[in-house]
N, C-alpha and C positions, 0 to 999 in steps of 0.2 A: 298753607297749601298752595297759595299763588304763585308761591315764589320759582315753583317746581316747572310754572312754565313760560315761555318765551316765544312772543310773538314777533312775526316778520310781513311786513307787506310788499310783494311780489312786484316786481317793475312791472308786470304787464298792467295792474291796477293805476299806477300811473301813464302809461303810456298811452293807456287809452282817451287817455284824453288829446294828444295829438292826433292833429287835422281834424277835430269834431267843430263843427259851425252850425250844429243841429242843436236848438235849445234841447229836445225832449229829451236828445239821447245823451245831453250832459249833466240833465235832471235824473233820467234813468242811472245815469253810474252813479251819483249821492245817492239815492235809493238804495242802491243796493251795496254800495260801499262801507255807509255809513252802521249799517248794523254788525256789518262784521268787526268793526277795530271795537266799536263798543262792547265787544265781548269781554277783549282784552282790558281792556277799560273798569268793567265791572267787578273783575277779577284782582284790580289792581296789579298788573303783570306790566313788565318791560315791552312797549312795541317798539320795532327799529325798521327805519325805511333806508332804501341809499339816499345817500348825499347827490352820488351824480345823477341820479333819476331828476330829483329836486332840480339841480341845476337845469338840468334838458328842460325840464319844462316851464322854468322863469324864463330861457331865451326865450321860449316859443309863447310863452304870454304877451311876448313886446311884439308880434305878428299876430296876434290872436284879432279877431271881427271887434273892432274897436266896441260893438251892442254886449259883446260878454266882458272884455275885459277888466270895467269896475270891481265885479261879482265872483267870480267863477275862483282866480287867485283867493280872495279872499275866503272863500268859503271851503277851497281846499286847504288852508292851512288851519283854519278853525279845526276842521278833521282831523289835523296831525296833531292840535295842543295835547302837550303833554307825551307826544312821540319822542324818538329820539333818532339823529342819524348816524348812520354809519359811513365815514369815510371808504376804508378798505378795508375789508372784510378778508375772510379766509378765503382759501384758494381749492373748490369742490368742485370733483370731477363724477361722473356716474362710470359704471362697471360696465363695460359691455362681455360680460361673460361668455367664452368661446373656447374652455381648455387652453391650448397651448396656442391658440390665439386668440386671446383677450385683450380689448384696447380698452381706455378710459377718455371719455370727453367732460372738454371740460364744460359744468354746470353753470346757467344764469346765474342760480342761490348766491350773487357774490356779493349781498351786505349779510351772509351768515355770520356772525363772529362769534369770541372765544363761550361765550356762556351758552351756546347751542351745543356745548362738548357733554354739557351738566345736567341739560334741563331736557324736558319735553318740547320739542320746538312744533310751533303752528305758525304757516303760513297763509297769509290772506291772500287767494286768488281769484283771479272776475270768472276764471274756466275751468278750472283744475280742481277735481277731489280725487286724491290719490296717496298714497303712502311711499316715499320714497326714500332710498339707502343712499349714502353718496359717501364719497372717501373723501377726506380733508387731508390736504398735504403743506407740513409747515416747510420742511428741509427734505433733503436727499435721502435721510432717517428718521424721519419722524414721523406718521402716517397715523389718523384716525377714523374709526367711521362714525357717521352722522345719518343720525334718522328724523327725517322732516314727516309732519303731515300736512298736507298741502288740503284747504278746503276754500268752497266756495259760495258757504251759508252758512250760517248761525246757528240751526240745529244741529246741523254734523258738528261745528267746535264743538259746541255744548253738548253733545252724546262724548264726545273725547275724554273730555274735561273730566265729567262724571263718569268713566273708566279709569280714572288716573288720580280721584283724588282717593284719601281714606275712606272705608268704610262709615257711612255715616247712621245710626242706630237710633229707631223710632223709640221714643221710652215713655208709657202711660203716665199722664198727668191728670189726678182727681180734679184737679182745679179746670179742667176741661173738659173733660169723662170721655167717652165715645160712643158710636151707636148702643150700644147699649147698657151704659151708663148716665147717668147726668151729671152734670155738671157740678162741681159743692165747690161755688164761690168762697175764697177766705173774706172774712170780715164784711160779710154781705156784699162784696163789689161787683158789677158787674162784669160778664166773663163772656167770653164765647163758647159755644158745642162743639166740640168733634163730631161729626157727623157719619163718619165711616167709622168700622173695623182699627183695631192695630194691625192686622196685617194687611189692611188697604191701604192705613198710614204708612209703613214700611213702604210700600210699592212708589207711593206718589211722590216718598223720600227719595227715593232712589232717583228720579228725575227730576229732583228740584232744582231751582237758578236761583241764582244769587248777586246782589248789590254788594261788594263791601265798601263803596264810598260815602253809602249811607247808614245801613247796620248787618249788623252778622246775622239778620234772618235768611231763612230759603222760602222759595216760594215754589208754589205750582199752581195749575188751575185744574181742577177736578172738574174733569166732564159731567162726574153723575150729579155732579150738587148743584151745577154750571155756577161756579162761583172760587176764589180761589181757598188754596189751603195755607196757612203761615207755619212755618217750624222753626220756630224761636232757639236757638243752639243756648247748652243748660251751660256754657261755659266752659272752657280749660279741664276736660275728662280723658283720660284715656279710653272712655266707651264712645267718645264723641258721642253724646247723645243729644237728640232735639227730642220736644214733645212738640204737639200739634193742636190748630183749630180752624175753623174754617171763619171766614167773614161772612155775613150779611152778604146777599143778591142786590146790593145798590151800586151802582158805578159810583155814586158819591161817596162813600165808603171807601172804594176800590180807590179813588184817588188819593185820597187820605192817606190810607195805608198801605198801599203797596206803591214801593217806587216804579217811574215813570221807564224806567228802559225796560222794568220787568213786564208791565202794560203794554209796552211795545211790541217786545217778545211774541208774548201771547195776541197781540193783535185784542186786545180788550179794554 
């Protein structure tokens, strides 16, 4: 399902770092930067940043407040491992629609390249959530269009993300029960409760996030249990199905078992 989409980081997330001599507000931009590529991240998805952005801001490191420059490079490239850059990218213009007089300017978007033709493309921005068309021109004959989502939080990716991928299908598991069954552990082991409904399970499927650098589970956190919910994917099905259980109310638990960007996420 990852594969479907492709992410981009917006030069203004770079640029903002030029002329900044203010620790808090170069603290604020990792704060807020940082959660977004790790979306992509999570996803195991393609992220691409430009090259020349990259370069503007190595000059401008060699004039940076001698008190940041150890830190600041270094920790912005930690952010991009495992990024990748784009030399030159394609050549996108927006529509300015106006009947028989319509022009076309041309678009910043320009480390878009050729796999934004295929995919779902998401763009990381520090200002911008909005949905944009843009026309890709290779030759004199050759003309495509491109549709970006341009966001600038981690919820809005992740409501995207889960509009775009397969249908994902809750499926009753005894060995869990739900509210109103119990549980019937195989081989006496211990198991956890489903605590809700199947059709509450369904609901909390449907907005569940996911790690796959660590397993193919989904997570959520149920407000009513105030604790999270796990949906263990039943493997390679065409019903895509997961069943469900909830954890234990311990944070030491919660660290155990639920990966760390997911905790993030939820802020738990």
């Amino acid at each position: 399902m990852e594969s479907n989409f492709v992410f981009y980081i917006h030069s203004d997330i770079l640029d903002y770092l030029y002329c900044q001599n203010d620790i808090v507000l170069i603290k604020s931009f990792f704060e807020k930067t940082t959660p977004l590529i790790e979306v992509g991240k999570q996803i195991n998805a393609k992220i691409f940043y430009s090259k020349e952005s990259i370069n503007n801001l190595n000059d401008y490191f060699k004039i940076f407040p001698q008190e940041f420059s150890p830190s600041i490079p270094d920790r912005l490239f930690d952010l991009l491992t495992d990024c990748k850059e784009i030399s030159n990218g394609l050549f996108c213009f927006h529509v300015l629609f106006a009947q028989k007089n319509t022009q076309i300017q041309h678009s910043d978007f320009h480390y878009l390249d050729s796999l934004s033709l295929k995919s779902q493309n998401i763009i990381f921005s520090l200002y911008k959530n909005e949905e944009i068309d843009l026309l890709q021109i290779e030759s004199n004959s050759i003309f495509n269009s491109v549709r970006v989502q341009v966001f600038n939080d981690p919820k809005s990716i992740w409501s995207f993300i889960q509009g775009n991928i397969p249908t994902r299908n809750y499926n009753f598991s005894s060995k869990h029960g739900n509210k109103h069954t119990i549980a019937i552990p195989p081989n006496g082991e211990d198991v956890s409760q489903l605590r809700c409904t199947d059709m509450e399970a369904q609901v909390l499927l449907n907005t569940a996030i996911f790690d796959l650098r660590e397993k193919k589970f989904h997570y959520n956190f149920d407000l009513t249990e105030n604790t999270y919910i796990v949906f263990p994917c039943e493997g390679i099905n065409p019903q895509n199905q997961y069943h469900a259980y909830h954890l234990d109310n311990d944070t030491d638990i919660w660290e155990k078992e639920v990966p760390k960007s997911i905790r993030k996420f939820y802020n738990k």
